[in-house]
N, CA, C and O atoms as a Tripos MOL2 file, in Angstrom:
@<TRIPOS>MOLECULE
protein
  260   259    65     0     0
PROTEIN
NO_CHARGES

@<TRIPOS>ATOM
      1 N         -12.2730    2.6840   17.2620 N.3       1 UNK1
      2 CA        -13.2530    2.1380   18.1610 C.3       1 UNK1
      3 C         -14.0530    3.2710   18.7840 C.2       1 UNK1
      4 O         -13.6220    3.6660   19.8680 O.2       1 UNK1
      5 N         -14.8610    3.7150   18.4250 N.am      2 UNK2
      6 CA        -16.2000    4.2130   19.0190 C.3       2 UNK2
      7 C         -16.3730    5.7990   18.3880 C.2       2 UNK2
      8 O         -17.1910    6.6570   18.7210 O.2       2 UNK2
      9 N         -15.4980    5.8500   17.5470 N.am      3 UNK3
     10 CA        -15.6630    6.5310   16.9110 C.3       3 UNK3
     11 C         -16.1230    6.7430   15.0060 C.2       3 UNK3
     12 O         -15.8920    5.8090   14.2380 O.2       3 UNK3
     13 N         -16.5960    7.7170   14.6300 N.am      4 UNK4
     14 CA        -17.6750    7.0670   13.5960 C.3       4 UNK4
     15 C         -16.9360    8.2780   12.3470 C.2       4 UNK4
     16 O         -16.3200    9.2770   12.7160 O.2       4 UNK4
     17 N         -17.1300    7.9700   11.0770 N.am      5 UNK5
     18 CA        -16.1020    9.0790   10.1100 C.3       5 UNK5
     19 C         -16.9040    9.3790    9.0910 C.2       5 UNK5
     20 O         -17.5950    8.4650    8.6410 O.2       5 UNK5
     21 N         -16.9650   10.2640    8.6970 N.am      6 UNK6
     22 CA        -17.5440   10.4680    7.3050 C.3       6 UNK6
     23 C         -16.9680   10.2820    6.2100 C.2       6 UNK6
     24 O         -15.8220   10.5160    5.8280 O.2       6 UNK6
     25 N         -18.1330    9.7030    5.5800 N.am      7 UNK7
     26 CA        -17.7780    8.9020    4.0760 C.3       7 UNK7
     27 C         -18.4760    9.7230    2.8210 C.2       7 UNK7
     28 O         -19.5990   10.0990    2.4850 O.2       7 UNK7
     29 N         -17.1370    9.7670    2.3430 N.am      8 UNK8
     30 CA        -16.8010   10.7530    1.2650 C.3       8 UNK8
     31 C         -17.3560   10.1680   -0.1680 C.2       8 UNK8
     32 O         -16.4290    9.4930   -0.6170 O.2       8 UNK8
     33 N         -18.2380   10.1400   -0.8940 N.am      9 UNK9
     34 CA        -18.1520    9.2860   -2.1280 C.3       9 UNK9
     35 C         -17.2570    9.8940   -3.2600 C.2       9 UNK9
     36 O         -16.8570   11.0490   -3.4110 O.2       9 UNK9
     37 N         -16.9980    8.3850   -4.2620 N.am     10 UNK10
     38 CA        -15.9960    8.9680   -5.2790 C.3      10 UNK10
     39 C         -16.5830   10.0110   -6.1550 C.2      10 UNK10
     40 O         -17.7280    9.8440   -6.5740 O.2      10 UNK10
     41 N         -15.9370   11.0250   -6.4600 N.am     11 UNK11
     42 CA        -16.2610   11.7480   -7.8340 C.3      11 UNK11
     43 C         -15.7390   11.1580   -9.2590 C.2      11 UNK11
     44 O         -14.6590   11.3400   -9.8210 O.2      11 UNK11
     45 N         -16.6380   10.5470   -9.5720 N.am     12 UNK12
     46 CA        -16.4930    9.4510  -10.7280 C.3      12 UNK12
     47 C         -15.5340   10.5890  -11.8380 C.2      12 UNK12
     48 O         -14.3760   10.4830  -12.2420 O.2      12 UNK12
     49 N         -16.2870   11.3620  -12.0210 N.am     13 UNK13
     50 CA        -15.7520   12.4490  -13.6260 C.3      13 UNK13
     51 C         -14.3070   13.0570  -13.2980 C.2      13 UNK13
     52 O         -13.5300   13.3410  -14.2090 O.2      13 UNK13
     53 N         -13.9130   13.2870  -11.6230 N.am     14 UNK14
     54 CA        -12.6420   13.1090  -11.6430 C.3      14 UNK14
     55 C         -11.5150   12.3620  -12.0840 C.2      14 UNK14
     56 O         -10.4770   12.7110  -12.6460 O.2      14 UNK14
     57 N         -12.2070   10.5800  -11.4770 N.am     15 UNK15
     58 CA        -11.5080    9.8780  -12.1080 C.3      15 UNK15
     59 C         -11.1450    9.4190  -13.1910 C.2      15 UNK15
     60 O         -10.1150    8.8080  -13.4770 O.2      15 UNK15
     61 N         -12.1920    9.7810  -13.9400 N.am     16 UNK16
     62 CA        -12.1810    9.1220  -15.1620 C.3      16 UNK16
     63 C         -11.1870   10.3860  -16.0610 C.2      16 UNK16
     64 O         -10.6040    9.7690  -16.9530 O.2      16 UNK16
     65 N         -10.8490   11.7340  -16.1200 N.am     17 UNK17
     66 CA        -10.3520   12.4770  -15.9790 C.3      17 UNK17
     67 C          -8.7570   12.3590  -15.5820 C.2      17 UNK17
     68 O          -7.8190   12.7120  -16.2970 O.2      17 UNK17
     69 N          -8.6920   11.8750  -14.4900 N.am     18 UNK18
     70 CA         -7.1600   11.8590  -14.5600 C.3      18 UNK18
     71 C          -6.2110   10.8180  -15.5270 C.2      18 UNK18
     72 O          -6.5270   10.2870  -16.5910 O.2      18 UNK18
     73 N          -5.1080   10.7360  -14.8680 N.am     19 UNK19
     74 CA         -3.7540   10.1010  -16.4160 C.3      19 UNK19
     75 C          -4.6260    8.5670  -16.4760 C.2      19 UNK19
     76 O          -5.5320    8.1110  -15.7780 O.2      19 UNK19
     77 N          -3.9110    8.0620  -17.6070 N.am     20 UNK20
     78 CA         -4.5080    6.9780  -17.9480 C.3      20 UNK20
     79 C          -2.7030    5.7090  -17.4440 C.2      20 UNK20
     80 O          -1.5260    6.0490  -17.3250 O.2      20 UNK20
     81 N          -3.2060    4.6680  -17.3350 N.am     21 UNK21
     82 CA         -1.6070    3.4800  -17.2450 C.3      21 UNK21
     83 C          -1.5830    3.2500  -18.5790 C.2      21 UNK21
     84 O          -2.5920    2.8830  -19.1820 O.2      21 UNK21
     85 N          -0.1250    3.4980  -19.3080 N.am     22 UNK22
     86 CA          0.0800    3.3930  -20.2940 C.3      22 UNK22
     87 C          -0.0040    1.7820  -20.8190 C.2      22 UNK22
     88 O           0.1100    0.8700  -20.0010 O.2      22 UNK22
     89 N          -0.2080    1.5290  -22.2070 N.am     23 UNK23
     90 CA         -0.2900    0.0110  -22.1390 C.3      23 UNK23
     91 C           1.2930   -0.5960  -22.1400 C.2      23 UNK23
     92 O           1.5320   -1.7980  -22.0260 O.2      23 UNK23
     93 N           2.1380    0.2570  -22.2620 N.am     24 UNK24
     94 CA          3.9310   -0.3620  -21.7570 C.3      24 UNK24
     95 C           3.7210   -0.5550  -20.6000 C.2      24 UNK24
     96 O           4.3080   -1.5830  -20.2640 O.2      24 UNK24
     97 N           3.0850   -0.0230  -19.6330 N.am     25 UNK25
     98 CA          3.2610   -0.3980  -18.1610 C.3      25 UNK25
     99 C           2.9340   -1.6840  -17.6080 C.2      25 UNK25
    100 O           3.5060   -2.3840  -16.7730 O.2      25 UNK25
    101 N           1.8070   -1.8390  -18.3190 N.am     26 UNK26
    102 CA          1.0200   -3.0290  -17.9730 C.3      26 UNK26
    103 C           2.0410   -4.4150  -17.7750 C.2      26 UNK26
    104 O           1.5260   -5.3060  -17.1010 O.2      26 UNK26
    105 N           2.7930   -4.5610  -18.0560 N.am     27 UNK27
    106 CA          3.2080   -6.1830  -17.8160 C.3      27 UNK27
    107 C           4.5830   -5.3300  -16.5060 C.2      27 UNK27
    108 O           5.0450   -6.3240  -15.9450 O.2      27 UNK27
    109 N           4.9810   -4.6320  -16.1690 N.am     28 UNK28
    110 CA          5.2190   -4.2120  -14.9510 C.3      28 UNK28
    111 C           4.7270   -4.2930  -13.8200 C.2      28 UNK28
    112 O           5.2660   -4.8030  -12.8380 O.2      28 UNK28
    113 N           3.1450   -3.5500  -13.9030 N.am     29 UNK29
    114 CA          1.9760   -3.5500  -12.8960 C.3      29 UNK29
    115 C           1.3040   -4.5460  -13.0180 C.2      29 UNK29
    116 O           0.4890   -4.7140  -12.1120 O.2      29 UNK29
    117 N           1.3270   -5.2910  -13.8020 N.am     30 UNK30
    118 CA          0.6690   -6.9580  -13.6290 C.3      30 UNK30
    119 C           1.4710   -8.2670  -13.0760 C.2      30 UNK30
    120 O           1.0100   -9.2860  -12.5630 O.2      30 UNK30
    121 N           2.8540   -7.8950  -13.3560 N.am     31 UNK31
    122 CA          4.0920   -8.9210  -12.8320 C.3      31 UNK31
    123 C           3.7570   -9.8660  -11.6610 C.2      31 UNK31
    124 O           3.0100   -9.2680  -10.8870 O.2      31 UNK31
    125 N           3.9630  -10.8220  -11.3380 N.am     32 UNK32
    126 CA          3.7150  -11.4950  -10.1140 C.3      32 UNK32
    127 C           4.7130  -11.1950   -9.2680 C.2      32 UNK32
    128 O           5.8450  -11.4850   -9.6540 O.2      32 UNK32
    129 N           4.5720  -10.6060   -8.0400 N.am     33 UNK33
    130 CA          5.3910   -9.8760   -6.8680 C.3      33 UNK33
    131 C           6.2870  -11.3880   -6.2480 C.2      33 UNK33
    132 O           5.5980  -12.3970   -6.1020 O.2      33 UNK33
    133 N           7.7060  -11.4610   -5.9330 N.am     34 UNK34
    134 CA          7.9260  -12.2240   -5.6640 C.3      34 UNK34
    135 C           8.4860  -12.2000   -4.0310 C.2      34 UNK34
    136 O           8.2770  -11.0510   -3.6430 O.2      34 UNK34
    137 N           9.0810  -12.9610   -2.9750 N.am     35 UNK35
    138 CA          9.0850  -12.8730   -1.8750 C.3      35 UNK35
    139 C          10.2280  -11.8990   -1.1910 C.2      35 UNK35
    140 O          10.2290  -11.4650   -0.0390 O.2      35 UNK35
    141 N          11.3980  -11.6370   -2.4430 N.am     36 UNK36
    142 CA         12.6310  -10.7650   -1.7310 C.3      36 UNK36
    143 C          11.7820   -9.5100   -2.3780 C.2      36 UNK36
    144 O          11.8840   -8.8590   -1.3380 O.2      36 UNK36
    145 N          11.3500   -9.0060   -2.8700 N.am     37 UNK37
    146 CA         10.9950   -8.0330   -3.3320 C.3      37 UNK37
    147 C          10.0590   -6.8640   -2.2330 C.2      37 UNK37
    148 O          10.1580   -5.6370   -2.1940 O.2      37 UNK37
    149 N           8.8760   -8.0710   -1.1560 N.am     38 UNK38
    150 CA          8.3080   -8.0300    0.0660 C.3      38 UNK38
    151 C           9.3780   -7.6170    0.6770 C.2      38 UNK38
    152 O           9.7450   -6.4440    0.7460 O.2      38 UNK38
    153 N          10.1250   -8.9250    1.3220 N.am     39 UNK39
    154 CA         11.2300   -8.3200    1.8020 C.3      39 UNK39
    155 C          12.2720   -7.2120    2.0220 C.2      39 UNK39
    156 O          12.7930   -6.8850    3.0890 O.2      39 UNK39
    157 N          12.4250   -6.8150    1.0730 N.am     40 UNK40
    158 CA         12.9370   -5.7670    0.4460 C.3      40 UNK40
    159 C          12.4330   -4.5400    1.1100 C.2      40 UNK40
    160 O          13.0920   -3.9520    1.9670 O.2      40 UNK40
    161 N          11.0950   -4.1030    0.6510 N.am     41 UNK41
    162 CA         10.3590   -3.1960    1.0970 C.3      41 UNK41
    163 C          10.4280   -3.0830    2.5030 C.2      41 UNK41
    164 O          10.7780   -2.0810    3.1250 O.2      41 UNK41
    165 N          10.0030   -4.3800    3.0560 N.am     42 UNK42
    166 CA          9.2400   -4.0760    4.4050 C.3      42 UNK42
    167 C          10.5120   -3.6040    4.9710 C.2      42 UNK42
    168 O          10.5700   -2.6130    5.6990 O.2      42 UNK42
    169 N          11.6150   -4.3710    4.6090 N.am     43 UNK43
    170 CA         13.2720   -4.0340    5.5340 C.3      43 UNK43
    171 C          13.5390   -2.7220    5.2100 C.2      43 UNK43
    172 O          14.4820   -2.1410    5.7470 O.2      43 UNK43
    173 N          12.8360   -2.1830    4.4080 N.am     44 UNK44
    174 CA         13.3150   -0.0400    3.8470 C.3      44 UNK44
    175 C          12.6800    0.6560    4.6980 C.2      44 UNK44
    176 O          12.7830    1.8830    4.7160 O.2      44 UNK44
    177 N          11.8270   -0.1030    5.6460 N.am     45 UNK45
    178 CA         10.8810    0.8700    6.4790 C.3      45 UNK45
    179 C          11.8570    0.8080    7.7940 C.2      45 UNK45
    180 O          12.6310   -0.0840    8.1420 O.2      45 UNK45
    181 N          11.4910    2.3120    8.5200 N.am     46 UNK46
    182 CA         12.4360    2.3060    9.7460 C.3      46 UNK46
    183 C          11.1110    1.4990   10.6930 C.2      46 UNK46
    184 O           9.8840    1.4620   10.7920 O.2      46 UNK46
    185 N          12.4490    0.8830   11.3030 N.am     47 UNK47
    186 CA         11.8560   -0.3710   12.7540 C.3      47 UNK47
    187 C          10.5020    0.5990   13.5010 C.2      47 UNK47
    188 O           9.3110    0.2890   13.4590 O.2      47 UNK47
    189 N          11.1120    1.8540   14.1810 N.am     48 UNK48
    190 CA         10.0330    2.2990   14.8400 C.3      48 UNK48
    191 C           9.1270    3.3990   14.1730 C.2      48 UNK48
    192 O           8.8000    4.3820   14.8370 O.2      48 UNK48
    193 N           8.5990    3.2040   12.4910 N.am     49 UNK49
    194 CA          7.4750    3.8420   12.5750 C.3      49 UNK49
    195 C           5.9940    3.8270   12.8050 C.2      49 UNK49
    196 O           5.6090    2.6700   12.6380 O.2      49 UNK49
    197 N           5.2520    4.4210   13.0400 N.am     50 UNK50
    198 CA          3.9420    4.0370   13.4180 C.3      50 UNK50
    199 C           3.2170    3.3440   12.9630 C.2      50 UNK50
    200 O           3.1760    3.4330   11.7360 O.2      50 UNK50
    201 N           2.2810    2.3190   13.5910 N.am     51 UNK51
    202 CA          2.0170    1.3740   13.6040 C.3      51 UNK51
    203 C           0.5270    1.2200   12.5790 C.2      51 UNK51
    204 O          -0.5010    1.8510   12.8250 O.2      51 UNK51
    205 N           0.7000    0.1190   11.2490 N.am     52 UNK52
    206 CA         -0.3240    0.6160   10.3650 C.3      52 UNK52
    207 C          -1.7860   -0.1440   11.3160 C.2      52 UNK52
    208 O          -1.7820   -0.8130   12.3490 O.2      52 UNK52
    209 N          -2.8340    0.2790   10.5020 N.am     53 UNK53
    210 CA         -4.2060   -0.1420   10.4970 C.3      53 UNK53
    211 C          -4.3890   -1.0300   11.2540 C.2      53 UNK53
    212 O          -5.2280   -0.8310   12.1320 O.2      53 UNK53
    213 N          -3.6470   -2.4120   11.2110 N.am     54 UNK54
    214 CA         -3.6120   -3.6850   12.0900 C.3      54 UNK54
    215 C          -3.3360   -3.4060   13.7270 C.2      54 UNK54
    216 O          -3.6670   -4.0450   14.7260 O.2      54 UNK54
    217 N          -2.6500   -2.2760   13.5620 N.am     55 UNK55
    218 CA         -1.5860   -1.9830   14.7960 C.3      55 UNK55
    219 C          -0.4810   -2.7160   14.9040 C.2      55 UNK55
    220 O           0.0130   -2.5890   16.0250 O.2      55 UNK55
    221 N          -0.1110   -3.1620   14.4660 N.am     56 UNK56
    222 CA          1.4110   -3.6480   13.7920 C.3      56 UNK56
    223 C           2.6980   -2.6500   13.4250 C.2      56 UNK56
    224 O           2.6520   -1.6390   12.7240 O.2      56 UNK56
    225 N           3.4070   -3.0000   13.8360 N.am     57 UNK57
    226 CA          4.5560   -1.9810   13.2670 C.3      57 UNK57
    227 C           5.7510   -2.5110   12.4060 C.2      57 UNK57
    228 O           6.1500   -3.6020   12.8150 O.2      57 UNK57
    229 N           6.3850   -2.0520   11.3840 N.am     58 UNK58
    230 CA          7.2960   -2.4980   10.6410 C.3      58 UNK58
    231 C           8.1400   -3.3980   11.4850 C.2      58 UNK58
    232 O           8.5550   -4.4400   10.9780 O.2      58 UNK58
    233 N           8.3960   -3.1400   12.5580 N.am     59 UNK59
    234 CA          9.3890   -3.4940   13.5450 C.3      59 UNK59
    235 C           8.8440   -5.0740   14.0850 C.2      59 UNK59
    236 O           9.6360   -6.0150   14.0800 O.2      59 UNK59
    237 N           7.7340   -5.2060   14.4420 N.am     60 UNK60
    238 CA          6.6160   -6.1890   14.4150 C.3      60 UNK60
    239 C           7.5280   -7.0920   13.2740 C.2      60 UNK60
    240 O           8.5640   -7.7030   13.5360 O.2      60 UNK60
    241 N           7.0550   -7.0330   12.3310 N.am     61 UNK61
    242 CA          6.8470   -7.9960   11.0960 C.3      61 UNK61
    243 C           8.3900   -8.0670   10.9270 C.2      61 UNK61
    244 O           8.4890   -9.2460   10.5890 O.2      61 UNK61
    245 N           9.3670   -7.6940   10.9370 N.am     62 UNK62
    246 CA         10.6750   -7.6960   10.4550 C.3      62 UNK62
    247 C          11.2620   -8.9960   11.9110 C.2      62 UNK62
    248 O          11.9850   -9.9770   11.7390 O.2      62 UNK62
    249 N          10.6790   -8.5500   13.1450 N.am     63 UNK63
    250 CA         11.2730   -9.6330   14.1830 C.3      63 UNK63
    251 C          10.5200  -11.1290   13.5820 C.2      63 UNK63
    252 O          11.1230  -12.1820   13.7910 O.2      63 UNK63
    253 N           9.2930  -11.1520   12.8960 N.am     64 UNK64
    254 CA          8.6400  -12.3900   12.9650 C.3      64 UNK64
    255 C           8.9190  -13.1900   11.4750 C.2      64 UNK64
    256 O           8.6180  -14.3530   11.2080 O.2      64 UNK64
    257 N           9.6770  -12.0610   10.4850 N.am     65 UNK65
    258 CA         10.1990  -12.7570    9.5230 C.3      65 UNK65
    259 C          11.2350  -13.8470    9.7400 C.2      65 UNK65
    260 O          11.6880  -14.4690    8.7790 O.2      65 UNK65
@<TRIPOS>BOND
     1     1     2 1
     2     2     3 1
     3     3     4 2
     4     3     5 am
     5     5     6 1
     6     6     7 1
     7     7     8 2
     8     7     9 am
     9     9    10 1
    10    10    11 1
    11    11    12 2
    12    11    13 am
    13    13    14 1
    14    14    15 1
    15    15    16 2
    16    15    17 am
    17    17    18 1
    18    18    19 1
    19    19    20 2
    20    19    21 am
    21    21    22 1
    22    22    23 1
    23    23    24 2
    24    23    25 am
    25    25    26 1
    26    26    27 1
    27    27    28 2
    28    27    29 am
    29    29    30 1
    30    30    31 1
    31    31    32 2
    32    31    33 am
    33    33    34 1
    34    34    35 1
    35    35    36 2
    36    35    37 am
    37    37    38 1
    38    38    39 1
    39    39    40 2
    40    39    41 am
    41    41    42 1
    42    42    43 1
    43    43    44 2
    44    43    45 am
    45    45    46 1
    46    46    47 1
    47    47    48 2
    48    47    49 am
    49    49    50 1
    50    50    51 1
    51    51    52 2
    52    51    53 am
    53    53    54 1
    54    54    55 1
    55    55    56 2
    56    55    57 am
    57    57    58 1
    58    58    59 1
    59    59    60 2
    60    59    61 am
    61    61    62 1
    62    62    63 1
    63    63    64 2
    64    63    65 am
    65    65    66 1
    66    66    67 1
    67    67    68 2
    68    67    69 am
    69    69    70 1
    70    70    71 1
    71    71    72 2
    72    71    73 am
    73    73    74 1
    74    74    75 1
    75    75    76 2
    76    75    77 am
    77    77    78 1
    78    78    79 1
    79    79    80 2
    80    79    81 am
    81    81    82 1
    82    82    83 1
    83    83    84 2
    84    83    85 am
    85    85    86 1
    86    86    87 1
    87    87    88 2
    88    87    89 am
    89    89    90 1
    90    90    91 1
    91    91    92 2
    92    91    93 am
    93    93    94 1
    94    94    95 1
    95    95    96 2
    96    95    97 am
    97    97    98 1
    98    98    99 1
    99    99   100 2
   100    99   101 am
   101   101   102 1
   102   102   103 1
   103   103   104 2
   104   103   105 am
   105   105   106 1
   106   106   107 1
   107   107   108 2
   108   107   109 am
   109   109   110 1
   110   110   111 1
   111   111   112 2
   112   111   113 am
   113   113   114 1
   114   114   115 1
   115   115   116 2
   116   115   117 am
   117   117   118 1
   118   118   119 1
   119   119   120 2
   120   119   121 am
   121   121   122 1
   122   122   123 1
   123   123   124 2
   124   123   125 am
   125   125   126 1
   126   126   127 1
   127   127   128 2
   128   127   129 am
   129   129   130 1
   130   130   131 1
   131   131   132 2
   132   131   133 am
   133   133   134 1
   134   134   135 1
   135   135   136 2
   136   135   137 am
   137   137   138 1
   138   138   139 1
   139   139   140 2
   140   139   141 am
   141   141   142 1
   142   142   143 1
   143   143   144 2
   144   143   145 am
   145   145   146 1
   146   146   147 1
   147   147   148 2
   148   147   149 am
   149   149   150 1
   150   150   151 1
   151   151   152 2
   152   151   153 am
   153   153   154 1
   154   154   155 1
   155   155   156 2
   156   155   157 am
   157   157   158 1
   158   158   159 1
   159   159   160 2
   160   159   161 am
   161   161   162 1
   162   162   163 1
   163   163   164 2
   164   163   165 am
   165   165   166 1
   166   166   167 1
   167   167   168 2
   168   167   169 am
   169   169   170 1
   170   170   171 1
   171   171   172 2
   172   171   173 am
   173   173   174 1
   174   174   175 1
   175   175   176 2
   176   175   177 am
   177   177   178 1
   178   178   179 1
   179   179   180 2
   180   179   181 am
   181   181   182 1
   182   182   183 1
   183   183   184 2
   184   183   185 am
   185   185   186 1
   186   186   187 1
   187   187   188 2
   188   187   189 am
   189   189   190 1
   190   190   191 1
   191   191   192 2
   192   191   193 am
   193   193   194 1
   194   194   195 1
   195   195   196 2
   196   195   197 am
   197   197   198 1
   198   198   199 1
   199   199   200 2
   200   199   201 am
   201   201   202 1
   202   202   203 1
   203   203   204 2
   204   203   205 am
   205   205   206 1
   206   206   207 1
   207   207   208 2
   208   207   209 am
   209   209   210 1
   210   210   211 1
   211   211   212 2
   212   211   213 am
   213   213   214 1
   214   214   215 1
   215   215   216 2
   216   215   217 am
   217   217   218 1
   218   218   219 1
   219   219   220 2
   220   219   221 am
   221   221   222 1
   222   222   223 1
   223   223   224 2
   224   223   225 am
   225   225   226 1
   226   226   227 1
   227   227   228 2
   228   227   229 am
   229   229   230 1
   230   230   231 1
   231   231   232 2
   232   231   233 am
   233   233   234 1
   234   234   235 1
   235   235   236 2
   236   235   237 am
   237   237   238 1
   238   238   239 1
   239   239   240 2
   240   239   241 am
   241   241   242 1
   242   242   243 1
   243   243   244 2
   244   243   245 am
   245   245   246 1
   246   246   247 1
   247   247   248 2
   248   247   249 am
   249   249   250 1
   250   250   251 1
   251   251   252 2
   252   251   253 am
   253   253   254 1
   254   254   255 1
   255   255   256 2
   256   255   257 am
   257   257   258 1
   258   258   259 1
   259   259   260 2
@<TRIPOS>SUBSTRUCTURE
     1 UNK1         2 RESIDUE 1 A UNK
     2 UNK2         6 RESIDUE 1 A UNK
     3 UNK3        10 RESIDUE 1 A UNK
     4 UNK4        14 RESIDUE 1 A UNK
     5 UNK5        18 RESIDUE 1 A UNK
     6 UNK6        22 RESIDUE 1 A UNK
     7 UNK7        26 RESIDUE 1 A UNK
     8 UNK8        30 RESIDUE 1 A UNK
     9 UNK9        34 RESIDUE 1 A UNK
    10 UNK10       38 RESIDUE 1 A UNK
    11 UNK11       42 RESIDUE 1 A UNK
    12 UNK12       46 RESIDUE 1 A UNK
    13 UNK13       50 RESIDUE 1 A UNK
    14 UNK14       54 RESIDUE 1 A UNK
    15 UNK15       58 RESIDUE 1 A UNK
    16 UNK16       62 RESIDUE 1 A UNK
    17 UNK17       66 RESIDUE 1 A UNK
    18 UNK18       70 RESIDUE 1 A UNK
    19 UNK19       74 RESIDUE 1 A UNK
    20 UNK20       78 RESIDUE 1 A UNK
    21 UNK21       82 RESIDUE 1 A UNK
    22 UNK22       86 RESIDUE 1 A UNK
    23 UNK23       90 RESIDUE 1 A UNK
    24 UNK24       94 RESIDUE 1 A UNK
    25 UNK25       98 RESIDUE 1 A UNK
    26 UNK26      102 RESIDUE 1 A UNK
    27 UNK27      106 RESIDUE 1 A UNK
    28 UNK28      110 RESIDUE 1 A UNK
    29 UNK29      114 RESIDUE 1 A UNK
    30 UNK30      118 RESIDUE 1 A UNK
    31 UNK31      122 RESIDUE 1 A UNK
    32 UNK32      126 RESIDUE 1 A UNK
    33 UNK33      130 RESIDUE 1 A UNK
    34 UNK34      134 RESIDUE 1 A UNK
    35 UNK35      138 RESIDUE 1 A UNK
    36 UNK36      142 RESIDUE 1 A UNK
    37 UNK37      146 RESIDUE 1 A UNK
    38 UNK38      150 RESIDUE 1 A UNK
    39 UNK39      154 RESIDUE 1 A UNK
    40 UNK40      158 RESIDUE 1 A UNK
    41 UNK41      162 RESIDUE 1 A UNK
    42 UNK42      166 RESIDUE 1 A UNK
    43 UNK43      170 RESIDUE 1 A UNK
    44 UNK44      174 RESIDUE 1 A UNK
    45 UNK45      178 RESIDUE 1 A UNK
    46 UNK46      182 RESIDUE 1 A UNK
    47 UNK47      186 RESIDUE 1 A UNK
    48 UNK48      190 RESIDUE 1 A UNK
    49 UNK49      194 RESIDUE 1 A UNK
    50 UNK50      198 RESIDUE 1 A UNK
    51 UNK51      202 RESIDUE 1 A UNK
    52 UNK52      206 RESIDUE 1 A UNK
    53 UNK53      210 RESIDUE 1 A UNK
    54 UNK54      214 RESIDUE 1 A UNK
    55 UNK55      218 RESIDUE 1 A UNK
    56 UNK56      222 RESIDUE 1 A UNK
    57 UNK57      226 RESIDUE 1 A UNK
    58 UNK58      230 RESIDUE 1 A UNK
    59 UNK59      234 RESIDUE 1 A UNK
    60 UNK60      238 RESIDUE 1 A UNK
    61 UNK61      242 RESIDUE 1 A UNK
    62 UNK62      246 RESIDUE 1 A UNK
    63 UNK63      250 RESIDUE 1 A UNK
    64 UNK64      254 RESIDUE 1 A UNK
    65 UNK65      258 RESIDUE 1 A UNK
């Protein structure tokens, strides 16, 4: 809030440049995410770390599960 950031654009030839996703990966990284899996994660985070983007904290979302 009231503060303003500079915006960086992508360097396209970098990206295109770095590793490629192998096509074995693909039905891994395409999988449909299921709800213990969320779970899972969010419960690996410690209760009091800092609070993301939303201002929310792991600790937040784990009491309202």
């Amino acid at each position: 809030m009231g503060t303003s950031r500079q915006v960086i654009s992508i360097d396209l030839p970098s990206c295109l440049a770095g590793t490629i996703v192998s096509h074995d990966s693909w039905p891994t990284l395409t999988a449909p995410i299921n709800y213990q899996e969320i779970k899972t994660a969010l419960f690996s985070i410690g209760t009091s770390k800092s609070p993301g983007p939303d201002g929310f904290s792991s600790g937040f979302f784990k009491d309202a599960w």
